[in-house]
N, C-alpha and C positions, 0 to 999 in steps of 0.2 A: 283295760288294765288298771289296777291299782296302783299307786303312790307310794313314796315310803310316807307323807304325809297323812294319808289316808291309812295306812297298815299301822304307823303309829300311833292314832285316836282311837284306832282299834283295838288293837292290841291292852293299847292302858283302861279301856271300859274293860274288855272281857278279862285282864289282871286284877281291877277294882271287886267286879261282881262274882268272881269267882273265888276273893280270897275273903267275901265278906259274909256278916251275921246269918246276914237273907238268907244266902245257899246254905249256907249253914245247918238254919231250922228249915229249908225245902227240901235238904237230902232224902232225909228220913222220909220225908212224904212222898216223894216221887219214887224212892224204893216201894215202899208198900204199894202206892196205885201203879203201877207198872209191873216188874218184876212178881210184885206180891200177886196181881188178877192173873197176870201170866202161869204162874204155878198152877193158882186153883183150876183157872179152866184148862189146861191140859192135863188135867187131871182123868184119865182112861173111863172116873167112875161119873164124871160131873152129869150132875142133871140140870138143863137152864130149864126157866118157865115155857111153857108149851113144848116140853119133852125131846128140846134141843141138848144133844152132843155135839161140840165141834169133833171134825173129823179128821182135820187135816194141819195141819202150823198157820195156814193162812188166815183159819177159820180161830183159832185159838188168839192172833193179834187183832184181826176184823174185834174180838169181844175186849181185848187187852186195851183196846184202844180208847175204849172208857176212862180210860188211866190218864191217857195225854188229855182227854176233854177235861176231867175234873182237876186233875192236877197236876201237868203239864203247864195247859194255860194259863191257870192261874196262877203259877209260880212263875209264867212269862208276863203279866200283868204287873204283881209287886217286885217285878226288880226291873222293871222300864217305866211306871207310873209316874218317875220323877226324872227321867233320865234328861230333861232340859229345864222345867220349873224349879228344881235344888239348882242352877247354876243361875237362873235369872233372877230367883230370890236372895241368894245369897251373893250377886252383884259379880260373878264369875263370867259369865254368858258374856256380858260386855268386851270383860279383857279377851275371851275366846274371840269375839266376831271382830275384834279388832284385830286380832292378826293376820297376814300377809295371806293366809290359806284361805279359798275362796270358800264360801259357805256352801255351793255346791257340796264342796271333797267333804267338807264338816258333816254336812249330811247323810252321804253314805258311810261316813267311820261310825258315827252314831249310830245309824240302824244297823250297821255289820256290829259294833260290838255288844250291843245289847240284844241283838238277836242269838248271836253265837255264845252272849254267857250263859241262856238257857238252851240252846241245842245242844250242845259239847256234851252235859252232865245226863240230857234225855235221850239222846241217839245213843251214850253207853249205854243206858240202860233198857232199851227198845234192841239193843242188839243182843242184851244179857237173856232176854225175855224172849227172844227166836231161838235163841241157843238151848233154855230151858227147855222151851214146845218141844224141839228140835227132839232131845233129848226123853224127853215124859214120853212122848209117839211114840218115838223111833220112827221118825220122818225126814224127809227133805223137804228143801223148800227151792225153787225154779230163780234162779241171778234174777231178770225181771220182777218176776214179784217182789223179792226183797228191796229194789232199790225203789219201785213205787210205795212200798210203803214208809219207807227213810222218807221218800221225795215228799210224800202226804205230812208225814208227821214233821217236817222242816218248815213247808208252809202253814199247816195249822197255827202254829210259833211264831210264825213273820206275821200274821196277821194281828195275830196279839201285838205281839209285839209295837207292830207301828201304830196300830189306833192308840195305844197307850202311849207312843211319843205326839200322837198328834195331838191327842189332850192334851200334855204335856205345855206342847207349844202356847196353848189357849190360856192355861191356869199359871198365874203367878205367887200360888203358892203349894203346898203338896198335898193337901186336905183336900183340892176342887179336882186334883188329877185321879187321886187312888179313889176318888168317886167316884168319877165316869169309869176310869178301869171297870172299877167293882163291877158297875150297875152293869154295863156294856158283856161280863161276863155272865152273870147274872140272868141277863137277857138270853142270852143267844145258847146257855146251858141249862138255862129252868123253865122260863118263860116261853120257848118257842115254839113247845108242843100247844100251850095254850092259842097260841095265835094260829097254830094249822089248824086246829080242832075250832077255832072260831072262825076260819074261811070255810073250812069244809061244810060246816053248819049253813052256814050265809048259800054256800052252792046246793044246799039241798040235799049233801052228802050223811047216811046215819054214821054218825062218828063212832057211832057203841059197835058195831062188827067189826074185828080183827081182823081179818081177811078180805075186806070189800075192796075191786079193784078200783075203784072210785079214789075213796080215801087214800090206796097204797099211791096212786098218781098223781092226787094233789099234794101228797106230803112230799113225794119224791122231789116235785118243780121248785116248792116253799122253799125245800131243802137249802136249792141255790140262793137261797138269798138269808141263808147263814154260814158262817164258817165251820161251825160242827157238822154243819151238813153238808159243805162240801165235801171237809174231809172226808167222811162215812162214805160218801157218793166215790170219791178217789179210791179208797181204799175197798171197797166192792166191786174195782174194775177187776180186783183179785181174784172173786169167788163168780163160779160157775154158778149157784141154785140162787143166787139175788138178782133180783128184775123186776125196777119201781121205772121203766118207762122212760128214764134218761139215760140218752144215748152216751160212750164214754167220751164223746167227742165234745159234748157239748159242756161236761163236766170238766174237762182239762182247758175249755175256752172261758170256761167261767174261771176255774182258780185262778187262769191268767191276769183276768179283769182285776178278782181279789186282790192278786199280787201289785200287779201296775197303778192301777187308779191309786188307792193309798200314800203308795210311795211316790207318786206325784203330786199328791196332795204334801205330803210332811214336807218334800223338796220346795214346795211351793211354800210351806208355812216358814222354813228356813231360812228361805230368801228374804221374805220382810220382814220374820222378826224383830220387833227393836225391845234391844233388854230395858 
């Protein structure tokens, strides 16, 4: 259970982050890569590369979902980059750890509310963007489904989220944090396929076939040991014609890890910080 201690540090991050410049200039972006991919591919006439139609709403978010990767993310990135290094730099942090509330509760208000100042404005618009599909089909979509993929697209966001407060913790000013943010996005949304096509090679795998079940399985495993690729691996427990060879069990054991280790890491960095 929650605190009003804890519901109050809450509260006044996602009041800060919500009424500020940031969300501001991210509205606009997270309309277009969301909502805005959502239109296009449900689009009745769309043609994807290799002569893919989605067919169904599940299949129209499965591609929607590029949206939360490039600009979801990222806009969870720049509004948690600082969410402890702007208090430690500007000598805040202090009078905060000096008060009576244990740094524990500080630390889950912290991650709940800068978690929740970018889920609130992307779970709108991830539901505006089933309702469009919904609509462009004339389809439904199954309660289950829809709440895995709320569930997927919640964690993708906490995971940003807290690597960005874990930097946070490390940098004492806000130049070293929105660096690793960057790069750590960077990584794990541009760079990744580089590093699968570089083990695949090392295994002996020809990377240039499309269809090789070789490669479809090493990239599947790699997958787990990124956050974009969990999600995708979560959000294809949706679709019926996907099967890269990870089982769904091991993919909900993984996001777990995602989820937990981290946030026992920041808990841990919380504890000894000294401002």
């Amino acid at each position: 259970m929650l605190n009003r201690q804890i519901l109050a540090v809450t509260k006044q991050i996602v009041t800060e982050k919500l009424t500020s410049n940031r969300i501001l200039i991210m509205i606009p972006i997270l309309v277009l890569f969301i909502p805005g991919m959502a239109w296009g591919f449900s689009d009745p006439d769309v043609m994807l590369p290799g002569g893919i139609t989605p067919e169904n709403v599940m299949e129209v978010m499965f591609y929607t979902s590029l949206g939360v990767v490039f600009g979801g993310t990222m806009c969870a990135v720049l509004l948690s980059f600082d969410g402890v290094s702007r208090d430690r730099f500007s000598g805040v942090l202090e009078v905060k750890l000096s008060q009576p509330m244990p740094r524990n509760e500080q630390s889950i208000g912290i991650a709940l509310g800068h978690w929740l100042s970018i889920l609130i404005p992307v779970w709108i618009l991830w539901l505006v963007s089933i309702i469009i599909a919904m609509y462009r089909l004339e389809d439904g979509v199954g309660f289950a489904e829809t709440v895995t993929s709320f569930a997927s697209v919640g964690l993708i966001l906490f995971w940003y989220v807290i690597f960005s407060l874990i930097a946070s913790t490390y940098s004492k000013d806000q130049g070293t944090s929105i660096a690793f943010g960057v790069g750590m996005w960077f990584l794990f949304t541009f760079l990744w396929a580089l590093v699968t096509s570089m083990v695949a090679f090392a295994s002996g795998v020809n990377v240039g076939e499309v269809n090789n079940p070789d490669m479809i399985r090493i990239e599947g495993y790699l997958d787990l040991l990124s956050p974009n690729g969990v999600f995708h691996h979560l959000l294809e427990t949706n679709l019926a014609n996907i099967e890269r060879g990870v089982p769904a069990a091991i993919t909900w054991i993984v996001a777990t890890l995602w989820t937990i280790l981290p946030w026992l890491w920041f808990k841990s960095r919380m504890t000894k910080i000294q401002p």
